[in-house]
C-alpha positions in Angstrom: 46.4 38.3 -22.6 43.4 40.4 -23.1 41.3 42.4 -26.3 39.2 44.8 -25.3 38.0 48.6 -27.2 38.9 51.5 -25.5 36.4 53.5 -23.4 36.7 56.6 -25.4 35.6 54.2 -28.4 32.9 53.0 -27.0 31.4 56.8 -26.4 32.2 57.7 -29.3 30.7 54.6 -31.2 27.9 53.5 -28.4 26.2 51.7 -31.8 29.7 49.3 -31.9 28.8 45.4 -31.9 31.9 43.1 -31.7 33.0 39.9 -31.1 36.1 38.1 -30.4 37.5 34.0 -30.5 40.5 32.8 -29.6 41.7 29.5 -30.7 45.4 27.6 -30.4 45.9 24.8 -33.1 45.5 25.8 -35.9 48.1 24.7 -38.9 48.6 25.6 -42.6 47.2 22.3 -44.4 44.0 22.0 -43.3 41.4 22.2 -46.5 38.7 24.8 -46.3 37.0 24.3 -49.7 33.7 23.4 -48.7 33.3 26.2 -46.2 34.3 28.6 -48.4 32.2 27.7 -50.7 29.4 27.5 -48.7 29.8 31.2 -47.2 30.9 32.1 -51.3 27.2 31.2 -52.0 25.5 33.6 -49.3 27.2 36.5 -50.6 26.3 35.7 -54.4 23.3 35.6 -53.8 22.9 38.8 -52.0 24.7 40.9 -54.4 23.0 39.2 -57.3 19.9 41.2 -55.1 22.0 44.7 -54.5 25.8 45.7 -54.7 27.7 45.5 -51.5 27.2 49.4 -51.1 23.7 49.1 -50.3 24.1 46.2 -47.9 23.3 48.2 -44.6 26.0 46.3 -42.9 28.0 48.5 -45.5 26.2 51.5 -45.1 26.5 51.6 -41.5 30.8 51.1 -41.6 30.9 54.0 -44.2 29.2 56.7 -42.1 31.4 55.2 -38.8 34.1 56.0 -41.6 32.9 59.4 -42.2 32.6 60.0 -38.5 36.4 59.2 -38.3 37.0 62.0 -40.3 38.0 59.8 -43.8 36.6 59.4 -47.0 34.3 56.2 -46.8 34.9 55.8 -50.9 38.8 56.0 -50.4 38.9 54.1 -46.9 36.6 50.9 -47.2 36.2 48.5 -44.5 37.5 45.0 -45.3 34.1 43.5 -45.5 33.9 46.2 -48.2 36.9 45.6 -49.9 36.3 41.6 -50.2 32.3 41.9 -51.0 33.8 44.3 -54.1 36.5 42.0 -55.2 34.1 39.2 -54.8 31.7 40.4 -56.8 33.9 41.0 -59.7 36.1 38.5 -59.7 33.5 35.8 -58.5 36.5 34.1 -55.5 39.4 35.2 -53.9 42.6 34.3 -53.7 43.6 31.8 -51.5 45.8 32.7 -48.8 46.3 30.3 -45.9 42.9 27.9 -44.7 42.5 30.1 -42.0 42.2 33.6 -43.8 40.1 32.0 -46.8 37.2 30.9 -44.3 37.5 34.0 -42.1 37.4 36.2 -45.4 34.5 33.8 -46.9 32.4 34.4 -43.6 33.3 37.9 -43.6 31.9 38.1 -46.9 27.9 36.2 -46.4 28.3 38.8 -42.9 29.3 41.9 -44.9 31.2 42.2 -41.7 34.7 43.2 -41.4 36.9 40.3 -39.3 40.7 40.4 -38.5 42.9 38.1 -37.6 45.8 38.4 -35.7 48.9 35.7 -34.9 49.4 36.1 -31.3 52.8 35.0 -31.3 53.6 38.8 -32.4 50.9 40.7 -30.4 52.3 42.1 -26.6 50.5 41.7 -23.8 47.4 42.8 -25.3 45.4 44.4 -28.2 43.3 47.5 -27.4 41.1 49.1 -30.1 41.9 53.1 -29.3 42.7 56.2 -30.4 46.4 56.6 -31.7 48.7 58.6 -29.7 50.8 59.4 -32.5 53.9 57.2 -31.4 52.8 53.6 -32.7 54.6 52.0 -35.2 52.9 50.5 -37.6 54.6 47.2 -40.3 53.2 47.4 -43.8 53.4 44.3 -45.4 55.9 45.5 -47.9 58.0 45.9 -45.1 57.7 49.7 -44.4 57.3 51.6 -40.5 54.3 53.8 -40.6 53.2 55.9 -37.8 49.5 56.3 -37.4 48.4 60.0 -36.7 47.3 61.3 -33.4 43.5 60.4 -33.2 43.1 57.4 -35.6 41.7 54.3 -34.8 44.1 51.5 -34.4 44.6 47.9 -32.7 47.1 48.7 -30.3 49.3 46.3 -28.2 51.1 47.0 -25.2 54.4 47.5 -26.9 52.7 50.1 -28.5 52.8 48.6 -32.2 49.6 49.0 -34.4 48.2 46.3 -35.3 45.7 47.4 -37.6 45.4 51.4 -39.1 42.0 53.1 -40.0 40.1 50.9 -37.7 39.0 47.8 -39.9 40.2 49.5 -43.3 44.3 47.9 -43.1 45.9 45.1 -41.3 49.8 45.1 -40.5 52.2 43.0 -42.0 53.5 42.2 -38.3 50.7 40.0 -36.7 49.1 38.7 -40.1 48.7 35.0 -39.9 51.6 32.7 -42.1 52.3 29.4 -42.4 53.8 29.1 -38.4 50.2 30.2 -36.7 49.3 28.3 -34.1 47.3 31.0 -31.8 45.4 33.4 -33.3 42.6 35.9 -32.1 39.6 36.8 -34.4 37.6 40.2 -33.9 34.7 41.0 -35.4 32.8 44.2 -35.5 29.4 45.5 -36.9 28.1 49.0 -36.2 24.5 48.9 -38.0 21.0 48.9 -36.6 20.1 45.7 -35.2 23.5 44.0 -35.6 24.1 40.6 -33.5 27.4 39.1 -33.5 26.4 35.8 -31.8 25.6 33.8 -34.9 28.8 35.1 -36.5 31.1 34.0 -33.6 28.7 30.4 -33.5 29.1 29.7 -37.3 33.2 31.0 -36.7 34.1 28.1 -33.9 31.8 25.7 -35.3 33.8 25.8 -38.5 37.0 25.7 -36.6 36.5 23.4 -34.5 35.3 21.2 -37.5 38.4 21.9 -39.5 41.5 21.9 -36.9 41.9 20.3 -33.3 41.2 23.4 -31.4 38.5 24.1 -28.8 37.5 28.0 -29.2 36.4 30.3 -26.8 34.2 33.4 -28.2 32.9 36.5 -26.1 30.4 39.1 -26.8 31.8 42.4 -26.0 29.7 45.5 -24.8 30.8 48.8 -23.4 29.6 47.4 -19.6 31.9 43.7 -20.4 34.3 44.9 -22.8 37.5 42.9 -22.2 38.2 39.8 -23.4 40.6 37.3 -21.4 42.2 34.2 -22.8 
């Protein structure tokens, strides 16, 4: 299998910084608590400095969000959307280990990170511009299909995998209490972004909660495919 963002992405988004791990092993009762409240902390203490919407990482997805064509206020990113949450409700809900620390890293980053259960992914996952066809699972259990142009996680069945770039997730490849093999992307588009430590603090914590031996890249529009 492979991840990689499409060509036309990368011209049209040269300022794109992502990262991507794979790791197999992974299981539902592992206990996350201390990481996520570790990574809870960092992101208190930022906003307790400025709300999320000044956070350049924030700044930077809303006018890639603009660019797109969509209002940044009405489609957040889901670094956005968790920092928000976070900062009003003070946690988040837990969801399965996994998805708490990726969502608790995501948050001290302010940097949008998905994960996706291979087991339901085809071949491979591209980051592209729709075609119009894809199908896309809601996690209510409805078929979208994502407009000619937007920005999706495509596999090679042609199913969506994510709509609006890193605004929504499908239903289809979300991790559940089966994941074994997952992929984790993460992307930052502001000035001076560096998703190394991110993608080091990410296996570190994996490797230090379940038996699994990650493998991260660093993805630029010269290397952009990642093989595992």
């Amino acid at each position: 299998m492979h991840f990689q963002h499409a060509p036309a992405l990368w011209a049209a988004f040269p300022e794109l910084v992502p990262g991507a791990l794979h790791a197999t092993g992974i299981t539902p009762g592992a206990s996350v608590a201390p990481q996520v409240a570790k990574y809870g902390a960092i992101a208190e203490a930022r906003l307790a400095e400025s709300p999320e919407s000044e956070f350049p990482e924030i700044q930077a997805w809303r006018r890639t969000f603009s660019k797109m064509g969509l209002k940044p206020t009405q489609y957040r990113c889901a670094s956005e959307s968790l920092l928000r949450r976070f900062r009003k409700e003070k946690s988040l809900p837990s969801i399965h280990p996994l998805i708490d620390l990726c969502n608790a890293v995501s948050l001290a980053y302010a940097t949008p990170i998905a994960v996706f259960d291979l087991a339901h992914v085809d071949g491979h996952l591209e980051v592209r511009h729709a075609s119009g066809d894809e199908s896309y699972l809601t996690f209510s259990g409805e078929t979208e299909h994502p407009a000619e142009g937007e920005v999706v996680f495509a596999d090679a069945a042609g199913r969506a995998h994510a709509r609006r770039w890193t605004n929504r997730q499908s239903g289809l490849s979300a991790v559940r209490e089966t994941t074994a093999d997952v992929l984790i992307v993460a992307e930052a588009v502001h000035p001076g972004a560096d998703a190394g430590p991110l993608m080091d603090a990410l296996a570190a914590e994996l490797a230090a909660v379940w038996p699994v031996a990650p493998r991260t890249a660093l993805l630029t529009a010269s290397d952009p495919r990642f093989t595992f």
